[in-house]
C-alpha positions, 0 to 999 in steps of 0.5 A, spaced: 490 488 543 486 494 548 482 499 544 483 506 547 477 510 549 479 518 547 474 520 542 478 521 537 481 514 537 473 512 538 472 516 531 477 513 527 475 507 529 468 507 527 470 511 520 475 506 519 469 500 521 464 502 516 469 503 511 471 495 512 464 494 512 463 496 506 467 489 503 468 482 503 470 480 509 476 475 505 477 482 501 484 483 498 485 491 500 489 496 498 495 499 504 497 506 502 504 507 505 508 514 502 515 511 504 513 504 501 510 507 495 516 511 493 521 505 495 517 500 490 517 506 485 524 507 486 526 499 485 521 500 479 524 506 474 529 503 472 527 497 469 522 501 466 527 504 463 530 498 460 523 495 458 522 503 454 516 503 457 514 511 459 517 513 466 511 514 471 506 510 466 507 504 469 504 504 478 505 499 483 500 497 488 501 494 494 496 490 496 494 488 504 494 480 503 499 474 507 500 470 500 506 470 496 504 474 490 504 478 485 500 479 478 498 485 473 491 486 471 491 489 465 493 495 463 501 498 466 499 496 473 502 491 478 499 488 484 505 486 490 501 482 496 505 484 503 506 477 503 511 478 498 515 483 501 515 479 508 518 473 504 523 477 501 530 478 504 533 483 499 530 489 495 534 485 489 528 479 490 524 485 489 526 487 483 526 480 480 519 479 482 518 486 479 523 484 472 518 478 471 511 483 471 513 487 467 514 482 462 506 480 462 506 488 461 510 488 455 507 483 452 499 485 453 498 479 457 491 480 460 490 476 466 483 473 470 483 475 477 476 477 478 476 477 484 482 480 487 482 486 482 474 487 485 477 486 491 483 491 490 479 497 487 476 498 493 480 501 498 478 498 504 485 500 508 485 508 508 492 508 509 498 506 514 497 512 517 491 510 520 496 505 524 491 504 530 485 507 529 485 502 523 486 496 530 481 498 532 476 497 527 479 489 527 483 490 521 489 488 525 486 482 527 484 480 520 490 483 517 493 477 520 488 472 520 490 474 512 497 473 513 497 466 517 492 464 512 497 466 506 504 464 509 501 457 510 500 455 503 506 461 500 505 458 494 500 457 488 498 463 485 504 467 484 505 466 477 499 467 473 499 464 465 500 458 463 508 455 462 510 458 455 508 464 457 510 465 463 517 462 461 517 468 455 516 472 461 522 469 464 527 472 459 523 478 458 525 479 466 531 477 465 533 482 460 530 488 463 535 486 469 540 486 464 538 493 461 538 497 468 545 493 470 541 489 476 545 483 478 539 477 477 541 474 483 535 476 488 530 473 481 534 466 482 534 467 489 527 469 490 524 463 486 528 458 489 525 461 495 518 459 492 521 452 490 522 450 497 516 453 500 512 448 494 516 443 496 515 444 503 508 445 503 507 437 500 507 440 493 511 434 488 516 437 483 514 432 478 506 433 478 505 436 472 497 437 473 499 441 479 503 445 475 498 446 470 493 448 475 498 453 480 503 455 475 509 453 480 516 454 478 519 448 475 526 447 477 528 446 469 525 454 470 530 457 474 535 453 471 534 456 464 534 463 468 540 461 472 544 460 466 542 466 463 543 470 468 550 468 470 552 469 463 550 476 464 555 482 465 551 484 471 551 479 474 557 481 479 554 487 479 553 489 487 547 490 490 543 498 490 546 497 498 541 504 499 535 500 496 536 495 500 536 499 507 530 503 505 527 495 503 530 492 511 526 499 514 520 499 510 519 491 511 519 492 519 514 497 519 510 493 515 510 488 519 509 492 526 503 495 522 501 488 520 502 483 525 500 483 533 504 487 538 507 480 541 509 477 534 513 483 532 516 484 539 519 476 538 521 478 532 525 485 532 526 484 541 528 490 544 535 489 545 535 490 537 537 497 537 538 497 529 533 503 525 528 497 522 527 494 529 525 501 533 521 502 527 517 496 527 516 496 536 514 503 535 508 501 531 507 494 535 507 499 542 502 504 540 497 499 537 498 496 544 496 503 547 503 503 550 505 510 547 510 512 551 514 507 549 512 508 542 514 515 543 521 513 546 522 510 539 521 515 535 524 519 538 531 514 538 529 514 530 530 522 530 535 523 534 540 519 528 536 522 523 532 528 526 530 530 517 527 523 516 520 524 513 517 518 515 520 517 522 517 525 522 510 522 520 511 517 524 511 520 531 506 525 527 502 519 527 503 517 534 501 523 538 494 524 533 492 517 535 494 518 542 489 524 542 495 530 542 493 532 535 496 539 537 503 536 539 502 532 532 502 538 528 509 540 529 513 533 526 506 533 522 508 540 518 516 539 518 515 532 515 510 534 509 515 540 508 521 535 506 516 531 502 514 536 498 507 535 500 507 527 499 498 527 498 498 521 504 502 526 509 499 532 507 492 528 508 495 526 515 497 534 516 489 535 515 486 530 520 491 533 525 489 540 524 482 538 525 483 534 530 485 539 534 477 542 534 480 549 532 476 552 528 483 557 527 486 551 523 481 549 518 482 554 512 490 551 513 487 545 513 483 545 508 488 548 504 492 542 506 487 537 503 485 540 497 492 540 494 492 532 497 487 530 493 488 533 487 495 530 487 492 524 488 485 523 488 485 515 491 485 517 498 479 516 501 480 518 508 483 525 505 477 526 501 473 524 508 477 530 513 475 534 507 468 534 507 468 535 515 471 542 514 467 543 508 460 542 513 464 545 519 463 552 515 457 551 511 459 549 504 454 542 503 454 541 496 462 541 496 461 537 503 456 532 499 462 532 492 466 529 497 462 524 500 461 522 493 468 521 492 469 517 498 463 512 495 465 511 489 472 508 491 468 504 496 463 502 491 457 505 493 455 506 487 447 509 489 449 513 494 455 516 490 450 518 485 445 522 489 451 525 493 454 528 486 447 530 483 445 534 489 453 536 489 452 539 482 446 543 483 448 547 488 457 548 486 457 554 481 455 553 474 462 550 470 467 551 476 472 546 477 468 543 482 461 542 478 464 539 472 468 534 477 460 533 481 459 531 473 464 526 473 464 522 479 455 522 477 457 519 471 462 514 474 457 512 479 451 512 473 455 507 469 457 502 475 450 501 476 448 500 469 454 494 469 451 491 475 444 492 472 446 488 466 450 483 469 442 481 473 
């Protein structure tokens, strides 16, 4: 993969490097993607519903790992690993998948996951927008080492409780399926999936201490589902075919942003002029520095759907790592006007007005990110293009609240603190901004007084 030398590529680079630092080299992390996002929350909804869980309470994460996984951590959040979504054929396995955590929701399941929910509570992966600069850092090279590692065992630690649990969570999945009129073919077809990939990797069906140990579906399982599920009035019921291609498009992005340009090429060659494979080439050829031909397919994508926001912030993105931040600003704008100032494209929207070193376009730009974050507070990258426009007019302590918002999401704990402390002695006196330096002060005090008293 060439690393491209413009100072602005070299910035995001080093940002996006110190940031990967800052974890485990084998951590799981968290990729931010607002069209992945909304499609997982949009297959989500109505099984919620049908759950009679609160709308909106329940969040799905998607967490940057090769394996085929997904878990809930406590709380009403579930985990789905990439691997998942690239092993999956339909947006239909998908909801299956997501039928079944919602069962260990419902149920107060708690599950153990030390380690992957340390890893996936520090966002080391600030977006997929950050495509490139992210490559360059080496976070496409790890990405795949992840995946390689995952797709190779692609078993194991998909289900989480022991067998009675897990069989409860079954039918507890099986009946929201029911309830939202979902055919619960892609629950059936997804774990036989699963089952053959076992069977491939040498694991034997009939070896009950594998199965205590992994938790791996038992052909008895998907048996007592099968026949539950055909009985279903739903069963027939035919598959969301706009779920399903909003799936297809969003899987190809995912790959070209995950997989080294030469993979994602084999898989979706030029030849395939289909939406999805111009989506997945076009990320491959701007992580490979090739950006005209990156843009020659963006610019395919517009021109069938000229409206599409995240074709819009594609090409926005394109042009901002490419080092034509003032080119950006165009797609950019129109893309955060259709999606109502999503945080994550407003964020990119940001960067690119500062980008553009026009001190003309700061107060928009600050304007820009303010909203961001306080829409979604999660958004470390946001919270760093802030801070810049903060220290370029002067304002430190708010340039100092940002970077402790920034390191407390990295856990840099000591750090966050002193930066929050010096925030809230100079912010005026209970102003929004004061109490919220407070917060992130206390946040901070109280992560470090737990790993005080771990020692």
């Amino acid at each position: 993969m060439r690393a491209s030398h413009h100072p602005l590529a070299v910035c995001l680079a080093l940002l996006a490097s110190l940031i990967f630092a800052a974890q485990p080299a084998a951590a799981q992390s968290i990729l931010r993607d607002a069209e992945t996002e909304e499609l997982l929350r949009d297959m989500l909804a109505p099984l919620v519903e049908a759950s009679e869980l609160s709308p909106g309470n329940v969040e799905v994460v998607l967490i940057n790992d090769g394996s085929v996984n997904a878990f809930v951590a406590g709380g009403q959040a579930i985990y789905v690993h990439s691997g998942l979504l690239g092993t999956a054929d339909t947006a239909n396995e998908v909801q299956g998948v997501l039928a079944h955590e919602l069962g260990h929701i419902t149920a107060g399941h708690a599950v153990r996951f030390d380690e992957r929910s340390k890893a996936a509570n520090g966002i080391s992966i600030l977006s997929l927008l950050l495509g490139v600069g992210a490559a360059l850092a080496g976070a496409g090279e790890a990405a795949m080492g992840v995946i390689a590692a995952g797709q190779q065992a692609a078993v194991g630690s998909f289900l989480s409780f022991n067998r009675n649990q897990e069989a409860a969570t079954d039918l507890a999945g099986a009946r929201y399926l029911s309830g939202a009129g979902i055919t619960g073919k892609g629950m059936i077809s997804f774990f036989e999936k699963l089952r053959g990939n076992e069977i491939r990797a040498g694991y034997s069906q009939a070896d009950e201490a594998a199965y205590a140990r992994t938790h791996p579906l038992s052909g008895d399982r998907i048996q007592v589902l099968r026949t539950l599920l055909e009985e279903d009035p739903a069963w027939n019921a035919p598959e969301d075919a706009g779920l399903q291609e909003r799936f297809v498009r969003a899987k190809a992005k995912l790959f070209g942003y995950l997989a080294e340009p030469q993979r994602t090429l084999a898989a979706y060659p030029p030849s395939d002029t289909s939406a999805p494979a111009r989506y997945a080439r076009a990320y491959a050829y701007h992580k490979d520095a090739r950006i005209d031909m990156a843009l020659a397919e963006t610019d395919a994508l517009l021109a069938a759907e000229p409206d599409n926001p995240w074709f819009l912030e594609l090409k926005g993105q394109v042009l901002l790592e490419s080092g034509r931040a003032a080119d950006a600003l165009v797609p950019l704008r129109r893309a955060t006007e259709l999606t109502r100032a999503q945080p994550l494209v407003a964020g990119l929207l940001g960067h690119a007005l500062i980008a553009t070193e026009d001190k003309a376009n700061f107060a928009e730009a600050e304007g820009v990110l303010r909203a961001s974050v306080q829409k979604d507070r999660y958004n470390p990258f946001a919270w760093y293009q802030l801070g810049v426009v903060y220290e370029a007019r002067g304002d430190t302590a708010r340039a100092r609240l940002a970077s402790a918002e920034v390191q407390v999401m990295n856990r840099q704990y000591p750090q966050a603190l002193a930066n929050a402390q010096a925030a809230e002695a100079y912010l005026p006196y209970g102003s929004p901004d004061w109490i919220r330096a407070q917060d992130v002060g206390l946040e901070a005090r109280a992560e470090l007084e737990r790993v005080r008293k771990r020692r």
